[in-house]
Each structure stands twice: as C-alpha cells, then as structure tokens.
C-alpha positions as CSV (number, residue, x, y, z in Angstrom):
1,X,10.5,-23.3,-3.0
2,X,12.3,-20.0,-2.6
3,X,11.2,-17.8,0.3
4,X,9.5,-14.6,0.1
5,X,11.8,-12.0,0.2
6,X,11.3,-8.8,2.9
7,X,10.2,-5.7,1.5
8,X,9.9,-2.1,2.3
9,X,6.8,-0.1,1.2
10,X,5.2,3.4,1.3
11,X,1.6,3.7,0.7
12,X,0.0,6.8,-0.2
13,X,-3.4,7.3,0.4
14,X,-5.2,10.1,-1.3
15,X,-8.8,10.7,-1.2
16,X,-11.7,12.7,0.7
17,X,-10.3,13.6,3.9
18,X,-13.0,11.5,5.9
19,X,-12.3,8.5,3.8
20,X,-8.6,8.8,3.9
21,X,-8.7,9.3,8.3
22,X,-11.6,6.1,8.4
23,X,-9.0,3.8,6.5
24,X,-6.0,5.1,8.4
25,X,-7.5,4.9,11.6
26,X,-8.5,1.4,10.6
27,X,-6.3,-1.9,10.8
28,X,-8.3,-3.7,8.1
29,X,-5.8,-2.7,5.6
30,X,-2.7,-3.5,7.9
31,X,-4.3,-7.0,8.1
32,X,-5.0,-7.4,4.6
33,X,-1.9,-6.4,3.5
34,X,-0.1,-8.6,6.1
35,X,1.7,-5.2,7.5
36,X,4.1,-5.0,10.2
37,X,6.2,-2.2,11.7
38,X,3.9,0.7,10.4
39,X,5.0,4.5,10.3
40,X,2.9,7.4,9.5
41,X,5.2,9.7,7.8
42,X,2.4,12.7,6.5
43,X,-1.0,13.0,8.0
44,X,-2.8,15.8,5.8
45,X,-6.4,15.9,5.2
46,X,-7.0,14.0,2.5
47,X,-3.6,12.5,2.2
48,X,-1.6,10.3,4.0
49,X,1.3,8.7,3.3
50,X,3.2,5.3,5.8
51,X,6.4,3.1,5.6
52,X,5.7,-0.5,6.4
53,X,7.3,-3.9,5.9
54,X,5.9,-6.8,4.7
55,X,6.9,-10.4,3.4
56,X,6.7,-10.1,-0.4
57,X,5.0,-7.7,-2.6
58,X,1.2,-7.3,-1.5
59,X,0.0,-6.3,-4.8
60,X,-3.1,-8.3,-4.7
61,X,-4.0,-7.6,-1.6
62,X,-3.8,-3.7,-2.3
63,X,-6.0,-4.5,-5.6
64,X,-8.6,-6.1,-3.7
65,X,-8.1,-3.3,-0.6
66,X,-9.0,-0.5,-3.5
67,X,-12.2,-2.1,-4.7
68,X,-13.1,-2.3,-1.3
69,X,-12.3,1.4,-0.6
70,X,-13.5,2.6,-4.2
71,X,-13.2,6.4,-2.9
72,X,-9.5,6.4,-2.6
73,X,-6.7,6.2,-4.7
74,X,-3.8,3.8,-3.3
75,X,-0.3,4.6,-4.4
76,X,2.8,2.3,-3.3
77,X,6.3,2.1,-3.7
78,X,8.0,-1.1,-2.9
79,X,11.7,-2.4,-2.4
80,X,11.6,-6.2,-2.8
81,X,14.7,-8.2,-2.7
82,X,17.0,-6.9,-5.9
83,X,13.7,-5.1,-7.4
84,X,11.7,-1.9,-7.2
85,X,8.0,-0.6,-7.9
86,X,5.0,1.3,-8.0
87,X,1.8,0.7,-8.4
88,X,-1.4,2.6,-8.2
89,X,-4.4,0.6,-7.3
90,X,-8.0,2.5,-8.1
91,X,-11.2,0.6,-7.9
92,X,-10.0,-2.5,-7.9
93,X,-7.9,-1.9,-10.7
94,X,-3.8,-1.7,-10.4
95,X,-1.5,-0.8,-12.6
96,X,2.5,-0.1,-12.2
97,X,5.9,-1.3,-13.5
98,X,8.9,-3.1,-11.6
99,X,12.2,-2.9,-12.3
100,X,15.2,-5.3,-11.0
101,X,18.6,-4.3,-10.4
C-alpha cells in the first residue's frame, strides 16, 4: 500500500463573524481534519484564513466539518504530493477540481 503523501493546505473560513471566531477558537476542526502545525495568516471579522499540514487530502473530513458548521462557507487549497486543489465545502456539500503536475 502506498503511503499518504504530506500536504500543505489553507483554509478559508468565511461566514458570520461570531460563527467564524466560535470555529477558529475551536480545535474540533483541527481534530477532525487531523491538523498539525497550524498558522493563522488573516483574522477579520467574518473571515479567516490558516496554513496547516496534514497527511493526505482531508476532503471528507472538511465535507462532513461543513454540514456540521452549516453557517460557514469552507474554502481550501491543497498541495498533495505532485497535485493541487480547491475545494469549497458548504452544507455538507463539496465541490472542487485537482490537477496533477
């Protein structure tokens, strides 16, 4: 079985400002999405946007992280391995594309 390969990602979170600080100020979603080295890069009211690592692409994770947070709109780009992304997840709902280079 091939291993994982590392990834960067940066996570946008836009929303009602209350929303946005409650999940930020949380580490539900750095569990869920099996996050490690976390930076906050923007902290505006009702927007946030961090650089994290993680060990593959989380996409399901963040799918199942947006229908619990159905308020907020989650955007992330990803570098994994010899590919890139971006997905938006809303409502439990994702949707993005991936290329490979």
């Amino acid at each position: 079985m091939k291993a994982k390969p590392f990834c960067r990602n940066w996570l946008t979170i836009i929303g009602p400002a209350c929303t946005v600080a409650r999940f930020a100020g949380s580490d539900n979603w750095e569990k869920a999405l099996r996050v490690r080295h976390v930076e906050w890069l923007e902290l505006s009211p009702g927007h946030h946007v961090c650089e994290f690592a993680t060990v593959g692409r989380p996409l399901e994770a963040l799918e199942k992280l947006s229908r619990t947070w159905s308020t907020l709109i989650l955007i992330m780009d990803y570098e994994c391995g010899r590919s890139m992304g971006l997905v938006k997840a809303a409502k439990g709902e994702i949707e993005g594309c991936e290329v490979s280079y």
